[in-house]
Structure formats: C-alpha cells, structure tokens
C-alpha positions in Angstrom: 0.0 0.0 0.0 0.9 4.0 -0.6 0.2 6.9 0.5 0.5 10.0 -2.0 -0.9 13.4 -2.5 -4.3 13.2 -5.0 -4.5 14.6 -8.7 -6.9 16.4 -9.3 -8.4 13.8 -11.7 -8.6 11.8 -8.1 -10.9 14.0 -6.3 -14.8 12.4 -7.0 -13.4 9.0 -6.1 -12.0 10.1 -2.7 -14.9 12.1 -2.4 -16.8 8.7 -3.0 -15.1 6.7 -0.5 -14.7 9.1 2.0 -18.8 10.0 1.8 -19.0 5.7 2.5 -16.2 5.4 4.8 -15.3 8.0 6.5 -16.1 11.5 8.2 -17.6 14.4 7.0 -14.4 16.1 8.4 -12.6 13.5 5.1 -14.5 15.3 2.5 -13.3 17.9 0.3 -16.2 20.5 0.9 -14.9 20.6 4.5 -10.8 20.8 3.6 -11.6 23.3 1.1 -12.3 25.9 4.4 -8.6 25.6 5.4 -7.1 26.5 1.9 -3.7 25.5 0.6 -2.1 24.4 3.8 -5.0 21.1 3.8 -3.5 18.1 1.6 -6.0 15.6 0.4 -3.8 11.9 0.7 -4.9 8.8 -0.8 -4.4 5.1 0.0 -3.4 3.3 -2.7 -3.2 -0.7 -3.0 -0.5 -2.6 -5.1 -2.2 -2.7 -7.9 -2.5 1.4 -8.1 -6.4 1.4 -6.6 -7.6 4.1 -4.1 -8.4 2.4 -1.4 -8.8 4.9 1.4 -7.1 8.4 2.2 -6.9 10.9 5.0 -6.1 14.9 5.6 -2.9 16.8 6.9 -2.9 20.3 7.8 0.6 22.5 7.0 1.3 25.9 8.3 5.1 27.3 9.6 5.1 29.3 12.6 8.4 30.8 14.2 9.4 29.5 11.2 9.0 25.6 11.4 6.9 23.5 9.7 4.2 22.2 11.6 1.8 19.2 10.8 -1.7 19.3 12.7 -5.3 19.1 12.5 -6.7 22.3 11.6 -9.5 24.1 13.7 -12.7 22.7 14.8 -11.9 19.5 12.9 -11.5 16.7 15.4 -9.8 14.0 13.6 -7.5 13.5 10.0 -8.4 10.0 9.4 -7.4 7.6 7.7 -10.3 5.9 6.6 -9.9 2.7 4.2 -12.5 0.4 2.3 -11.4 -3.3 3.6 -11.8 -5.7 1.6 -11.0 -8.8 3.6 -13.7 -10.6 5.6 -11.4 -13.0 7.5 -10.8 -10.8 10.9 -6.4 -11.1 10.9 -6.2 -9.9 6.8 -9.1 -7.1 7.4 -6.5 -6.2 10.4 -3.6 -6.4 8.1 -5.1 -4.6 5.4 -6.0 -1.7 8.1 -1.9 -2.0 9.8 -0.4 -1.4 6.3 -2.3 2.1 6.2 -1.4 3.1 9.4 2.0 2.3 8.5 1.5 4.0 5.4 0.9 7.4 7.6 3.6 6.7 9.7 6.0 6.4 7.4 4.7 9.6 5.6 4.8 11.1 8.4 8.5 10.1 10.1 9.5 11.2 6.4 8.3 14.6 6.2 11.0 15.9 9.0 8.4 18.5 10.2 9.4 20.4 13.2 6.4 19.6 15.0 3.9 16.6 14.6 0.0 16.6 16.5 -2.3 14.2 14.2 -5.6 12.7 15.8 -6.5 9.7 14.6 -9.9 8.2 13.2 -12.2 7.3 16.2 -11.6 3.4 15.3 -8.1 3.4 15.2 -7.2 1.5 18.1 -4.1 0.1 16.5 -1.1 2.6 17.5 1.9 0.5 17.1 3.3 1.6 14.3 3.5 4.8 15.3 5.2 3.6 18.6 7.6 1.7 16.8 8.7 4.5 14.9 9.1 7.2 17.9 6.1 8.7 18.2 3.8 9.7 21.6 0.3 8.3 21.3 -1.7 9.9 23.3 -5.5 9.2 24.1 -7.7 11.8 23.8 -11.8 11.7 24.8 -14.8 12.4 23.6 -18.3 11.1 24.7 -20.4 9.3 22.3 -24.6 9.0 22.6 -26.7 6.7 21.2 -29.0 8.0 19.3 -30.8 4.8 19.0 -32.5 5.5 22.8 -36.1 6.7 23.2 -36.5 10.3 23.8 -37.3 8.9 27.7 -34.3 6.9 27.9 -32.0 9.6 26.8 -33.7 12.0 29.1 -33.5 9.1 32.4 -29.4 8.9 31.4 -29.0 12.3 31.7 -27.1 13.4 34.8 -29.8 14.8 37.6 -28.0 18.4 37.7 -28.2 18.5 33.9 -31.7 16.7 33.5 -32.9 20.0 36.2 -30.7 22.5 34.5 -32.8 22.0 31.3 -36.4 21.8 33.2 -35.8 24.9 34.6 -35.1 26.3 31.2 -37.9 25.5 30.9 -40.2 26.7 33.4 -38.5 30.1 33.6 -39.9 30.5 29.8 -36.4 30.6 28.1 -37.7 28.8 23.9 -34.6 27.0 21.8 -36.0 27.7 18.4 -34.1 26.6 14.8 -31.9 29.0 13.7 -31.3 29.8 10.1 -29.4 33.6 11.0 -25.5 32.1 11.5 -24.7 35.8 12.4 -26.8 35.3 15.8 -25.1 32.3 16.1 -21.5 33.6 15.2 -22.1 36.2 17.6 -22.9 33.9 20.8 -19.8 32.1 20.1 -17.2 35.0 20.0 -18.9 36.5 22.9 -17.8 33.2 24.9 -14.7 33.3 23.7 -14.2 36.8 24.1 -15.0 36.4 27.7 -12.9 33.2 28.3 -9.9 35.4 26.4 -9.4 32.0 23.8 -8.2 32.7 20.2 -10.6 31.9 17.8 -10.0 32.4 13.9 -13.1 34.9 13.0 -12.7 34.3 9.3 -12.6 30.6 9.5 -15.3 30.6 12.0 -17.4 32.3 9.0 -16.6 30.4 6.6 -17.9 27.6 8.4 -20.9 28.8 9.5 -21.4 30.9 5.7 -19.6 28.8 3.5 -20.0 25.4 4.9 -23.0 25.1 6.5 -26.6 23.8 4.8 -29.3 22.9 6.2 -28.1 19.0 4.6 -25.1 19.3 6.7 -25.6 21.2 10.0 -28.1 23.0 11.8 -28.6 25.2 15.0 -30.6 26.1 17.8 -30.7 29.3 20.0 -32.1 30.1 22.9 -34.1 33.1 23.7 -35.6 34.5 27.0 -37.8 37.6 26.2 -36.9 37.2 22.7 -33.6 38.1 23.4 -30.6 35.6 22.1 -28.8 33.6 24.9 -27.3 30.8 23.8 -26.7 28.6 21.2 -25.4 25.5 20.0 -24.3 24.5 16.5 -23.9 20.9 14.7 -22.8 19.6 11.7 -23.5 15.9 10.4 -22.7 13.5 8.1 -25.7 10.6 7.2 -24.7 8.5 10.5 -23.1 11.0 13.2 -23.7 14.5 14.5 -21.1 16.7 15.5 -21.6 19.6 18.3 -18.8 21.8 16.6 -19.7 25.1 18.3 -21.7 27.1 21.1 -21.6 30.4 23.1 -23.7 32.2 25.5 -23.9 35.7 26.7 -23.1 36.6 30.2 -25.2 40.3 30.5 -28.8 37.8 30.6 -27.0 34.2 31.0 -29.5 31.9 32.4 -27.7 28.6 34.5 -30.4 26.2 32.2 -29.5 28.1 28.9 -26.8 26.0 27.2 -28.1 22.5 28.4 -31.6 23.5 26.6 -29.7 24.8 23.4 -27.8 20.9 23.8 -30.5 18.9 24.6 -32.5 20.1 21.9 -29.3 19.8 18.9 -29.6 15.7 20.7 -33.1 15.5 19.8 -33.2 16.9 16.2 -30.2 14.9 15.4 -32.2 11.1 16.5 -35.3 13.0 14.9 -32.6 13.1 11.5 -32.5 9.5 11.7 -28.5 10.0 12.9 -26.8 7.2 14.8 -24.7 9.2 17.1 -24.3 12.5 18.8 -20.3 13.0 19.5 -20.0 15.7 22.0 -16.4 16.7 20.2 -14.8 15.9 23.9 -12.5 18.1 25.5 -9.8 17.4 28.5 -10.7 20.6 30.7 -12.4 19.8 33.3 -15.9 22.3 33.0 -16.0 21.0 29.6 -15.8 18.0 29.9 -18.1 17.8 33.1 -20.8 19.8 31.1 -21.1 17.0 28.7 -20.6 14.1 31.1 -23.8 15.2 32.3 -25.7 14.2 29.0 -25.4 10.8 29.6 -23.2 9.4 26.4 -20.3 7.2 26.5 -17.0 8.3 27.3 -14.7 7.2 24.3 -11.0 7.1 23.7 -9.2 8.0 20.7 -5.7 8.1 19.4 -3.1 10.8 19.2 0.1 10.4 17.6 2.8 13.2 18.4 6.7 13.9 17.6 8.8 17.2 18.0 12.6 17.4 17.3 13.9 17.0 20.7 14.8 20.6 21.9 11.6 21.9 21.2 10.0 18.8 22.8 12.0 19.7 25.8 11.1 23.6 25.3 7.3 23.2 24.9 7.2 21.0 27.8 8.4 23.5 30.0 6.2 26.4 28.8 3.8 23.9 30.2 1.7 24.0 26.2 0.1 20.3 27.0 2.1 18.6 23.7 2.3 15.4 24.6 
C-alpha cells in the first residue's frame, strides 16, 4: 500500500469513498475551508487502486513547519475500504495504512507533529515503533438509538434539572437559520474566556460550509432576546456539536443545556446514529457533557517534536504530549 498526494483527476473517487467510509471532516467540501495548507492523501493498494485516504494540515510558525489538525476538525483519518472478511487480513489490510501514515509522516522531518487519529483506530503500534507519543484523547459518544425517555433518564440529575428549569422560567430554543446570531454567541464566549478563535474561519464555516443538509442550530431566547446557542454539523450517521456560546449580560444557568439537549433530539429525529459531543480534557467542559449521559470514548493521538523543542514546549507547560 501507498500513500501520496491526490491529482486532481482523483478528487470524486475520494470524495466517493470518504462520503462511504469516512467523516464528514474527510471530505473535500470541508478541507476546502482551510485553503492551501490542507492536503488531500490517498491510500493506494498494489495494484495502483484508491483504497482509502486521509487529511494533513501544513502551516510554519516561528518559522518551522508544523503538521496538525486544523480548527474545529477533530480527527485527520485515515479511513480505508477493507476488503478482507477474515478478521487477521481485514487487520492487516487496516496495519499497512497506518504504516502507510507513519511512514509519511516520520519522512516529512516537520518540526512539530500533533495528528488525531480516526475514532476506530485503536491500533497505534506503528507509530510507537517509529518514535512517536500516542496519546489518548476523549470524547463522549450517545446513542442516538435511545427513546426520547431513555435519553432524558441517562442524563445526569443536575443536567436533567438544568434543562427543566429552562424551561419553566420561559427561556424557547427555536431553529436558527441567521448564523450571524449564532456567530455572535460564540465570539462573545470566547471573548469572555480570552481564547483565540480564527473569525474568518469561524465564518466560513458557519457561511460557506453550513446547509441545512449538513448542520443546523438552535438558539435560545428569554424575552426574545438571544442567549445561547449550539451548532452541529453531520454526516448521514453522526452528528457533531462543533460550536456554542452564550452571553453573560442575561445568562440563564439552564440556557446552554436546553440549546444541547435540543441539537440531541433533532439529530435522533434526522435518523443520525450518534451525537459526539467533540470531547474536551478541561475539566468544566468536559463535566458539562458528562452530564448528557453518552459514552465516554478514547481516541488516538500520535505526536513527535525534534527533541529541543519537545523539551522547550514541555516547560512552557503547552500540553504537547
């Protein structure tokens, strides 16, 4: 197997297999947002047939090259159409794209190396092997496939109340087709938290990107008067809570777990599988979502940095590995 930039000439059939096998964050309509530093890769068998691919973000800062994810995309892949049915050659089929990647990869000499792996990559030897940090990160997966009551019964008890008084103090989570309400909630939380957040990309997502085949919104008002929100993109079997805000001048404590709780139940009412809550390690965060009753779920990352700056980003205490 090989992995190699795509022609142009490529692009419908990865297209085509990413749509079937993997992420909406695979397909071209979403790399396109991040310009010329997002490379399309494809996985190509012996006998030259694309067979799977992934994405790999480039940009340079203080002048090295750096290979990431790029924002608000959670994973790069890579996603792969096995063709085996006996359980050890589908597992060999999957191991020789990995080691595909971390060849690529170890090749490319970057000066710094962060790459999330596909949420069913469990396999992260061959990355091990070859010097690099895997790291688990988590996110928390919901079943879709519960009643409306079951989903409600799993919820944590302080989030279950924190919606019912939403509720009863008359605060309404409505659709929301104006993304400049929405765009707005979000900068003003993180404005307040003092977080960078790329303005231009976040409108291109919400402007560019989003349809209302692909994502979707609610807001919640009290007196009419904008809130909070949360904001979700999807693919035919998962829905993804990319984005929310609030404001604090007329916060309400109920307010975000309404606009939440409601983004859960559109997405089973879409027919989607799963709602994945995008995870995060700080501990608010990730509390906030804990409460919503889904399953808390590992996934791979697979880090490298030339040794000093491994040494210097550890001790400006930046979380790289």
């Amino acid at each position: 197997m090989k992995l190699r930039a795509l022609e142009p000439a490529e692009f419908a059939a990865y297209d085509k297999l990413a749509k079937a096998h993997g992420t909406l964050f695979n397909r071209l309509d979403w790399l396109a947002l991040f310009g010329s530093g997002m490379q399309a890769y494809g996985l190509f068998d012996d006998g030259g047939q694309l067979r799977g691919g992934l994405s790999l973000y480039r940009e340079r800062r203080w002048g090295l090259e750096i290979i990431r994810r790029p924002p608000f995309t959670p994973i790069c892949g890579p996603f792969l159409a096995v063709r085996s049915t006996n359980p050890v050659a589908a597992f060999e089929e999957r191991r020789r794209a990995l080691e595909c990647l971390a060849d690529h990869l170890d090749r490319s000499r970057a000066a710094i190396c962060m790459v999330p792996l596909a949420r069913d990559v469990a396999d992260g030897l061959p990355f091990f092997w070859r010097g690099f940090k895997v790291v688990p990160l988590y996110t928390y997966l919901l079943d879709l496939a519960q009643t409306p009551e079951q989903l409600r019964a799993n919820m944590a008890p302080d989030r279950r109340n924190d919606v019912s008084k939403a509720q009863r103090d008359g605060l309404v989570a409505q659709r929301e087709t104006d993304m400049a309400t929405v765009r707005d909630l979000v900068l003003a939380s993180f404005g307040r938290q003092r977080k960078h957040l790329d303005r231009a990309l976040l409108e291109a997502v919400l402007f560019r990107y989003a349809r209302p085949d692909n994502s979707y919104a609610f807001v919640v008002r009290r007196a009419e008067q904008p809130i909070a929100a949360s904001f979700v993109i999807h693919d035919a079997q998962t829905a993804y809570y990319l984005l929310g805000g609030y404001r604090a001048d007329n916060r309400h404590h109920g307010a975000g777990a309404l606009a939440v709780a409601e983004a859960i139940r559109h997405a089973r009412e879409l027919g989607l599988r799963t709602f994945d809550f995008e995870g995060s390690v700080l501990p608010p965060i990730e509390r906030f979502f804990r409460g919503f009753g889904g399953r808390l779920t590992p996934y791979l990352t697979v880090n490298k940095a030339r040794w000093p700056l491994e040494m210097a980003l550890k001790l400006r205490n930046r979380n790289f590995f």
